[in-house]
GUKOLVO-769851 format. One record per atom (N, C-alpha, C): residue number from 1; residue in three letters; atom name; z, x, y. Coordinates in pm, 1 decimal. Atoms other than C-alpha are relative to their C-alpha. Layout:
@num: NUM&residuo: ALA&atomo: CA&Z: Z&X: X&Y: Y
...
// end
This chain:
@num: 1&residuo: UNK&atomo: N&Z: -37.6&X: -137.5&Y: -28.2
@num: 1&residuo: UNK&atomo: CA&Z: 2072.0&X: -853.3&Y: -345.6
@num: 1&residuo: UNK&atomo: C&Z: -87.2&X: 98.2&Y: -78.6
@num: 2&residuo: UNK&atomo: N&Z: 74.4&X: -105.8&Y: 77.0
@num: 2&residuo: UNK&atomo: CA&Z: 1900.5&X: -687.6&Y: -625.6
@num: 2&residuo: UNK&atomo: C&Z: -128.2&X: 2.6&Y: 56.2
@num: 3&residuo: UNK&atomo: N&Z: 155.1&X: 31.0&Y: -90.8
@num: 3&residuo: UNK&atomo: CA&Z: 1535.2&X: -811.4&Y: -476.8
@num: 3&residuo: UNK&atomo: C&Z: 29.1&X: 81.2&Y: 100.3
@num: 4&residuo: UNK&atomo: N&Z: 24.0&X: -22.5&Y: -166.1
@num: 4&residuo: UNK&atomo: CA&Z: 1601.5&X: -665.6&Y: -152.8
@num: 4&residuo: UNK&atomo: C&Z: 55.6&X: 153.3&Y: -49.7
@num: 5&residuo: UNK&atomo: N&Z: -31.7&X: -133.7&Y: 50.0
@num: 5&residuo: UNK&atomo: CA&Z: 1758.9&X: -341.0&Y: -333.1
@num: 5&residuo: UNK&atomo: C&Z: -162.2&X: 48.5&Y: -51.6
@num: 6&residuo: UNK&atomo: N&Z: 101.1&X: -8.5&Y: 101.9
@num: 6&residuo: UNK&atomo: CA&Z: 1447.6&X: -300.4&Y: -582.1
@num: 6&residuo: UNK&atomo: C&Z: -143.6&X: -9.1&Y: 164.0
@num: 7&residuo: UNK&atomo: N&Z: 137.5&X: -53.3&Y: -68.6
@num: 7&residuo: UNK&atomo: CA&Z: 1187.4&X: -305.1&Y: -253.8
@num: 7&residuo: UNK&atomo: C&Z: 45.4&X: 78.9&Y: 103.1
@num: 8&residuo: UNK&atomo: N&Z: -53.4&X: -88.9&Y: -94.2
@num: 8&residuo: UNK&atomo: CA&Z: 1411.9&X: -78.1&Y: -68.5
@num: 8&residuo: UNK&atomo: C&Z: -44.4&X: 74.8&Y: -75.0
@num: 9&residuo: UNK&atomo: N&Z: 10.9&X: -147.7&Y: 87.2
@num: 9&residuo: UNK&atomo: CA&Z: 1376.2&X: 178.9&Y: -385.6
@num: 9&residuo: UNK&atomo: C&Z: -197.8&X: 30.3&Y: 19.1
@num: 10&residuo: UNK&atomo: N&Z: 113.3&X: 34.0&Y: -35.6
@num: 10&residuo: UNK&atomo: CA&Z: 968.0&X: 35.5&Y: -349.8
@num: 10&residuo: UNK&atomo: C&Z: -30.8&X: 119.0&Y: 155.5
@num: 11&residuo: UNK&atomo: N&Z: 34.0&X: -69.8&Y: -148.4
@num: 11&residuo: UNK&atomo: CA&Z: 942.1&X: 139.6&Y: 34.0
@num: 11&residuo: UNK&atomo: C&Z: 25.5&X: 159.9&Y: -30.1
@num: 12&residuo: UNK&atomo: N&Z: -22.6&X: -150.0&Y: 34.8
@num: 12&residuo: UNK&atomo: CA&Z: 1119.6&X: 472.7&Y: -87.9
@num: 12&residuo: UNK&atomo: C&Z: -140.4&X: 63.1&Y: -48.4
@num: 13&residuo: UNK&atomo: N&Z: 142.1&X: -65.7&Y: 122.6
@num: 13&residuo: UNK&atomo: CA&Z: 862.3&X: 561.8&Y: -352.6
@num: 13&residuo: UNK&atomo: C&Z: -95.7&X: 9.2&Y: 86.8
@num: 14&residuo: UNK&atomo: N&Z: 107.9&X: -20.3&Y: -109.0
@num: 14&residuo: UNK&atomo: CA&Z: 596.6&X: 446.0&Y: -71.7
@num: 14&residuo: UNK&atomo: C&Z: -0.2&X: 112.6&Y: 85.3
@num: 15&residuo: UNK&atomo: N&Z: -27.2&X: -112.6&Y: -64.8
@num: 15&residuo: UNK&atomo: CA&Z: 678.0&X: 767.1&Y: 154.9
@num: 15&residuo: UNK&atomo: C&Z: 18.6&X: 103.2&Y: -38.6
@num: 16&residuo: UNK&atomo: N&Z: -13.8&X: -170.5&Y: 77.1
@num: 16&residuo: UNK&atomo: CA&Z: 756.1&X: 986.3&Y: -122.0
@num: 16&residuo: UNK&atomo: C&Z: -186.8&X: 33.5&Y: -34.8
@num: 17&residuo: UNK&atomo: N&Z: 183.6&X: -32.3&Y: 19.2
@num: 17&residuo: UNK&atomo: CA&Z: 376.3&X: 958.2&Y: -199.2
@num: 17&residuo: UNK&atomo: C&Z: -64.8&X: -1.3&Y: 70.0
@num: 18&residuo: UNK&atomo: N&Z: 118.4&X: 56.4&Y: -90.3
@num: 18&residuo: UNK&atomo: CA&Z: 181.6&X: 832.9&Y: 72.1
@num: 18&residuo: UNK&atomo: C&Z: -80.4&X: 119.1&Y: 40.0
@num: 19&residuo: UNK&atomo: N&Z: 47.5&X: -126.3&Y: -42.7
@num: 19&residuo: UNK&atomo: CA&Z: 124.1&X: 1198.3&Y: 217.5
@num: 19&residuo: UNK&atomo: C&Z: -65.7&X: 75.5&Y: -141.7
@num: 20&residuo: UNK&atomo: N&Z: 20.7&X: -20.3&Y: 97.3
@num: 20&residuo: UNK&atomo: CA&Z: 17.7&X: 1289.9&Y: -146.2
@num: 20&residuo: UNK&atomo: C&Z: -140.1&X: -65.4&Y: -31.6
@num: 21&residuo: UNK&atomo: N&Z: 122.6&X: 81.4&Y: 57.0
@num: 21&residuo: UNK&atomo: CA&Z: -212.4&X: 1012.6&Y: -193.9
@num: 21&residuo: UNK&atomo: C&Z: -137.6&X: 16.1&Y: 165.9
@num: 22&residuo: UNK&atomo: N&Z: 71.1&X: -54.9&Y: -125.1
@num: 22&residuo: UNK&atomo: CA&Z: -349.8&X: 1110.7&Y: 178.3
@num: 22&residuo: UNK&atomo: C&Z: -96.6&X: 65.3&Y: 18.3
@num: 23&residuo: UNK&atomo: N&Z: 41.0&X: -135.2&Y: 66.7
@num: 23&residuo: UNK&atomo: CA&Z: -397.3&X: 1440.6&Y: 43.0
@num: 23&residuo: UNK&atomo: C&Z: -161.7&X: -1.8&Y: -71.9
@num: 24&residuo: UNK&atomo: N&Z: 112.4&X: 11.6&Y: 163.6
@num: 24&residuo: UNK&atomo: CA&Z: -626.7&X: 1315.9&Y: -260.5
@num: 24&residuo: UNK&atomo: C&Z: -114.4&X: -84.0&Y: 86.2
@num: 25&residuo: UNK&atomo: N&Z: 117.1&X: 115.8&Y: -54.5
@num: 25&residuo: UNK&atomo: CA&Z: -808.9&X: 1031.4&Y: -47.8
@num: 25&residuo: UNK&atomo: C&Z: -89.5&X: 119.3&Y: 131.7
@num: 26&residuo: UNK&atomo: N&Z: 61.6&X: -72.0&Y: -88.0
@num: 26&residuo: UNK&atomo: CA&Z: -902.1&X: 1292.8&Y: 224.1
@num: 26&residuo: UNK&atomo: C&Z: -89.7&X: 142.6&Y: -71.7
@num: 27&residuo: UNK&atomo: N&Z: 27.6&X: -97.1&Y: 24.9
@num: 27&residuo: UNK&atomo: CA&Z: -1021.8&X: 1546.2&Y: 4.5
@num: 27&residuo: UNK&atomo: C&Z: -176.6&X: -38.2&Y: -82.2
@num: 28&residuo: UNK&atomo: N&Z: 116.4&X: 80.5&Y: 87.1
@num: 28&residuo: UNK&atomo: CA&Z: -1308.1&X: 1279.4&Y: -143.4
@num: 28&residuo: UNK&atomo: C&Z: -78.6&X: -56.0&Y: 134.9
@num: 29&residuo: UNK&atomo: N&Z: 83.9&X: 67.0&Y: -114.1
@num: 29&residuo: UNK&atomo: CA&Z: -1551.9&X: 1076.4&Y: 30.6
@num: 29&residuo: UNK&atomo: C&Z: 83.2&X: -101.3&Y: 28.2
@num: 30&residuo: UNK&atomo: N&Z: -89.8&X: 53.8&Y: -59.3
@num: 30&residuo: UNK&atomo: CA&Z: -1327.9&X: 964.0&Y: 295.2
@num: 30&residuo: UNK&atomo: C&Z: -47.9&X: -144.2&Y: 42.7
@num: 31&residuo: UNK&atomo: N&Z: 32.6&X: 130.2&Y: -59.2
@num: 31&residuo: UNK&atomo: CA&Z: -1519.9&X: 676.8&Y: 456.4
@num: 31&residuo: UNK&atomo: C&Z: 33.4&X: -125.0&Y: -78.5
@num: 32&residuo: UNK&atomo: N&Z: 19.5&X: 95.7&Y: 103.6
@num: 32&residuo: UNK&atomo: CA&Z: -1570.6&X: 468.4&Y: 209.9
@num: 32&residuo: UNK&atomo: C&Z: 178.4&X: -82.4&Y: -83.9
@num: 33&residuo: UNK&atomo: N&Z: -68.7&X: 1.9&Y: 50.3
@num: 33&residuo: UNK&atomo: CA&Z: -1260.5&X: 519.8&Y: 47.5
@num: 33&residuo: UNK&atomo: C&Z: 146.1&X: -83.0&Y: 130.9
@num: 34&residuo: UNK&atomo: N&Z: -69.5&X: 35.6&Y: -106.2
@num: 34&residuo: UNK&atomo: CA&Z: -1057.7&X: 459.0&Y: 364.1
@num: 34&residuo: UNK&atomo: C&Z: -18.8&X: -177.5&Y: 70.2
@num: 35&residuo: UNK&atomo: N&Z: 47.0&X: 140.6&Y: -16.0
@num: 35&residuo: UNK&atomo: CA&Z: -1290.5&X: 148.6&Y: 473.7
@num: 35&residuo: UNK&atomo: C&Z: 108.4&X: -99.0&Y: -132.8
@num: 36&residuo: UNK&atomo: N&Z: -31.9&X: 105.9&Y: 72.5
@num: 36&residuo: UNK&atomo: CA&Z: -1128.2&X: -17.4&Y: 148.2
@num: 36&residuo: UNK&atomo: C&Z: 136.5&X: -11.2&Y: 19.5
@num: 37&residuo: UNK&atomo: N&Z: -169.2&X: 47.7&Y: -23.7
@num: 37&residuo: UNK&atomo: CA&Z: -744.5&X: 46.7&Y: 234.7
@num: 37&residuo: UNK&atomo: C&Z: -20.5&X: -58.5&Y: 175.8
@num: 38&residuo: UNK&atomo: N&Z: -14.8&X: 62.6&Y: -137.1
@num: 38&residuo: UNK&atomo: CA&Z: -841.4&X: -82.0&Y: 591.5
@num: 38&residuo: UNK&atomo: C&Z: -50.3&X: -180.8&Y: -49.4
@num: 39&residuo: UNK&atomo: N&Z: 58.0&X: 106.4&Y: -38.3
@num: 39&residuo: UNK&atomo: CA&Z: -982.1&X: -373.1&Y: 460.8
@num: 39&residuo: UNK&atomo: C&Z: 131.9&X: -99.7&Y: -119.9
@num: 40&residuo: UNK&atomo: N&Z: -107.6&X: 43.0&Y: 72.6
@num: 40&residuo: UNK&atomo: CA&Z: -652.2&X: -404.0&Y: 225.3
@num: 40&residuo: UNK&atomo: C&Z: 142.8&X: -27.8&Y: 128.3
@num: 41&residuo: UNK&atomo: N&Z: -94.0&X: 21.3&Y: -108.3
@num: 41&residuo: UNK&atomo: CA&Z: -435.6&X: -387.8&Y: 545.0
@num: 41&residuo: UNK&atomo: C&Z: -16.1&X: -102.9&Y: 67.3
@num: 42&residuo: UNK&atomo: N&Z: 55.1&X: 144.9&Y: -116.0
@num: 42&residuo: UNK&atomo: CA&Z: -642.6&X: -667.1&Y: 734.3
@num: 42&residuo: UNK&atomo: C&Z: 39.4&X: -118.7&Y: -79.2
@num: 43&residuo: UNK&atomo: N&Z: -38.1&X: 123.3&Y: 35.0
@num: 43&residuo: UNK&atomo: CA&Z: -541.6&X: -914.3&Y: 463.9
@num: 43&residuo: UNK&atomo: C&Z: 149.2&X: 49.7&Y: -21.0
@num: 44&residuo: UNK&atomo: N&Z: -131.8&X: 6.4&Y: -33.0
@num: 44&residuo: UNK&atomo: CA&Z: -186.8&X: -759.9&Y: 455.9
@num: 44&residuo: UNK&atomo: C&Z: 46.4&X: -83.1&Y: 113.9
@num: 45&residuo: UNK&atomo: N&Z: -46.6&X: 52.6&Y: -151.1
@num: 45&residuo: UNK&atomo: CA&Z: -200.0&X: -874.7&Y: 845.3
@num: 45&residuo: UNK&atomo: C&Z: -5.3&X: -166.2&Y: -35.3
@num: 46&residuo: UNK&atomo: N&Z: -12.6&X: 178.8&Y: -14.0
@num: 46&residuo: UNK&atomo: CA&Z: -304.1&X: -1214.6&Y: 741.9
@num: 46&residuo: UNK&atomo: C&Z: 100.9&X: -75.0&Y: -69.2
@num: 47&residuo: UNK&atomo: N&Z: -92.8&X: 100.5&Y: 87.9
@num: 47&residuo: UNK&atomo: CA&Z: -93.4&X: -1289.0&Y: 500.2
@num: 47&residuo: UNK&atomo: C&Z: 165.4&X: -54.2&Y: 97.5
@num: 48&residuo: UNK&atomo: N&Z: -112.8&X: 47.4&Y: -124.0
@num: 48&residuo: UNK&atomo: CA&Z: 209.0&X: -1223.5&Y: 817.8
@num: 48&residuo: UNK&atomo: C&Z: -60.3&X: -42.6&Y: 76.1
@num: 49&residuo: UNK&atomo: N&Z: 14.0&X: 75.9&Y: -56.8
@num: 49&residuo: UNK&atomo: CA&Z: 20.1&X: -1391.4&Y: 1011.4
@num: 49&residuo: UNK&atomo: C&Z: 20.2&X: -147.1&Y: -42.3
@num: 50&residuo: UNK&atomo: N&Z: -34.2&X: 137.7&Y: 12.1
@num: 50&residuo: UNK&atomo: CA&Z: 49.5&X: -1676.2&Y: 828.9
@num: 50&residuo: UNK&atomo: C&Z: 133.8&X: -26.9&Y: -80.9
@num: 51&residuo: UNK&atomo: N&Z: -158.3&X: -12.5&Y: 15.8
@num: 51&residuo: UNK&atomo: CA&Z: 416.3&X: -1626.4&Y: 761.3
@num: 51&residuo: UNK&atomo: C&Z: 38.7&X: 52.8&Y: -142.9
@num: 52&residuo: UNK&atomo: N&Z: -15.3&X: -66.8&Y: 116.9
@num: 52&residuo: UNK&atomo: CA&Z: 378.2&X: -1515.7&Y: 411.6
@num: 52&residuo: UNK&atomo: C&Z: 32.5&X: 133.7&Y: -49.9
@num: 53&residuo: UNK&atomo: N&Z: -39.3&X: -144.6&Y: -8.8
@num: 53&residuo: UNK&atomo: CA&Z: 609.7&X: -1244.4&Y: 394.1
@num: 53&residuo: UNK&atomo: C&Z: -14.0&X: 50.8&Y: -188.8
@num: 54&residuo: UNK&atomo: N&Z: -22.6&X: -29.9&Y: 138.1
@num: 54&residuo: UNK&atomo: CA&Z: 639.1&X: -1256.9&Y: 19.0
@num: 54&residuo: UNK&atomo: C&Z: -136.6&X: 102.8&Y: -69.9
@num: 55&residuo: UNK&atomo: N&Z: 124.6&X: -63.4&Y: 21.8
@num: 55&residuo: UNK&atomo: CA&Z: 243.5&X: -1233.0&Y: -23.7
@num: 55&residuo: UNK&atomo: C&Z: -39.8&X: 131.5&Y: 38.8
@num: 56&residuo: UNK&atomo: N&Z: 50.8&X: -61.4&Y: -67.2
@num: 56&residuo: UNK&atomo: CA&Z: 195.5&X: -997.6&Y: 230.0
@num: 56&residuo: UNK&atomo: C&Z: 76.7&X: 141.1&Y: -31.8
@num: 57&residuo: UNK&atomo: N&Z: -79.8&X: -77.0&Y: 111.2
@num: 57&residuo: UNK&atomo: CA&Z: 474.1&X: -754.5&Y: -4.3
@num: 57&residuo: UNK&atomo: C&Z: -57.1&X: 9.7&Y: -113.2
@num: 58&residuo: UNK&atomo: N&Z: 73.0&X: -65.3&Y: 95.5
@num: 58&residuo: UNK&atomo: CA&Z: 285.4&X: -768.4&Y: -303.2
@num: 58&residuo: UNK&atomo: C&Z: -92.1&X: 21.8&Y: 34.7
@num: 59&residuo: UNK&atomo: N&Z: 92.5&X: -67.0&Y: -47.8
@num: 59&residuo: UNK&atomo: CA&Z: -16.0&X: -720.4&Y: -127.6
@num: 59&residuo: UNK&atomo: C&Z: -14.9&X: 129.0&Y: -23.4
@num: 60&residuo: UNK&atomo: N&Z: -37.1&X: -130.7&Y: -19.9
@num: 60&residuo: UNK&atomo: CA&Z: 125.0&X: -433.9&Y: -11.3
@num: 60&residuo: UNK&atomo: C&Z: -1.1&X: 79.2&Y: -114.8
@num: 61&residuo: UNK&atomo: N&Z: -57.4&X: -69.5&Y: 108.5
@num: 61&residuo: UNK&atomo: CA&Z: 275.9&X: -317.2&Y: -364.6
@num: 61&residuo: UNK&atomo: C&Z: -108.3&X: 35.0&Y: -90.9
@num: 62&residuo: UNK&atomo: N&Z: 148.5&X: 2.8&Y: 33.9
@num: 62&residuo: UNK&atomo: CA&Z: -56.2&X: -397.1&Y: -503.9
@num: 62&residuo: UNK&atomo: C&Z: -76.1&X: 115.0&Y: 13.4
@num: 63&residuo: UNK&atomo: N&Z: 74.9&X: -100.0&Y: -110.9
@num: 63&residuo: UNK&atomo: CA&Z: -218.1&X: -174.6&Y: -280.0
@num: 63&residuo: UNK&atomo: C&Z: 24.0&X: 133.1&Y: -28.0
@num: 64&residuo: UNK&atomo: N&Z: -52.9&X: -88.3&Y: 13.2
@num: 64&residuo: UNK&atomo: CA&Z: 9.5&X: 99.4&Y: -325.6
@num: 64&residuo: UNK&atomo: C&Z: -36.8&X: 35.3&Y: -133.6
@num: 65&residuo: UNK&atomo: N&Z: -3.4&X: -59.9&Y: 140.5
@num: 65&residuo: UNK&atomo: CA&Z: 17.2&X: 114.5&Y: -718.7
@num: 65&residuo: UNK&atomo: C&Z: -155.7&X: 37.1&Y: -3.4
@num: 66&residuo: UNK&atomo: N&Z: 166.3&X: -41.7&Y: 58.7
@num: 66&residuo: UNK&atomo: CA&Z: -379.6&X: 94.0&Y: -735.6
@num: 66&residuo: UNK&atomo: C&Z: -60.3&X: 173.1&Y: 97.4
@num: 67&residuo: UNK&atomo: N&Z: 45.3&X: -143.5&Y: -43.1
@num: 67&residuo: UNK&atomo: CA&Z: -403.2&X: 402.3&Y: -513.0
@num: 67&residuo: UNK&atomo: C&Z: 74.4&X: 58.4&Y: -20.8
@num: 68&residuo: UNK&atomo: N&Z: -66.7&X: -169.8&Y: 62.3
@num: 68&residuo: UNK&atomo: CA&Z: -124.8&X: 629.1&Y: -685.7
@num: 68&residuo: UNK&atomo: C&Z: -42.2&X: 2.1&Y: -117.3
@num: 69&residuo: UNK&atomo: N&Z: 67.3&X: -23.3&Y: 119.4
@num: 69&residuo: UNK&atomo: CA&Z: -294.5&X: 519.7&Y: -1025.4
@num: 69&residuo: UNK&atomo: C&Z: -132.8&X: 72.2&Y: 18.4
@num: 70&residuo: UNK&atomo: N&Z: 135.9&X: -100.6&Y: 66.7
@num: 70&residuo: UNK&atomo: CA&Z: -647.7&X: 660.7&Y: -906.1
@num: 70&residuo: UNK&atomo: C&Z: -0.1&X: 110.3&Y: 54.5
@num: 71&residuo: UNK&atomo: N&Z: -2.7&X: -138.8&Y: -72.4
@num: 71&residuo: UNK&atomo: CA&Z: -537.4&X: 900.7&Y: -670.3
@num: 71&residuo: UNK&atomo: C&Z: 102.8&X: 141.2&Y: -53.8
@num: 72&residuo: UNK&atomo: N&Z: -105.0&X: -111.7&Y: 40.2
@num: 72&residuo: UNK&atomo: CA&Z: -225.1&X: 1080.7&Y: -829.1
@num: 72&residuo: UNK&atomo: C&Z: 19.5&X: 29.8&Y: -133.0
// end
């Protein structure tokens, strides 16, 4: 219960920022910067592709913290 509480509060936080960190990534050299969360999403996909929901959650969380640490 707590796990599944604790990446509900996760997903929260994700939406309270995302448009924030949007903000900051669009205001820089976008390509580049963008190419690397696309190429962080393509192994998000693999990891559900290969049923690894767990992986494919910290991936994610991963993902998230390293772009509100350089962006916000």
């Amino acid at each position: 219960m707590f796990r599944d509480k604790k990446k509900v509060e996760e997903v929260n936080e994700y939406y309270r920022i995302a448009p924030r960190i949007v903000e900051a990534i669009n205001s820089r050299k976008t390509r580049k910067i963008w190419g690397m969360v696309y190429q962080d999403i393509v192994k998000a996909v693999e990891y559900i592709k290969n049923k690894d929901f767990d992986g494919a959650y910290e991936h994610y969380k991963q993902t998230v913290l390293r772009l509100k640490k350089t962006f916000l």
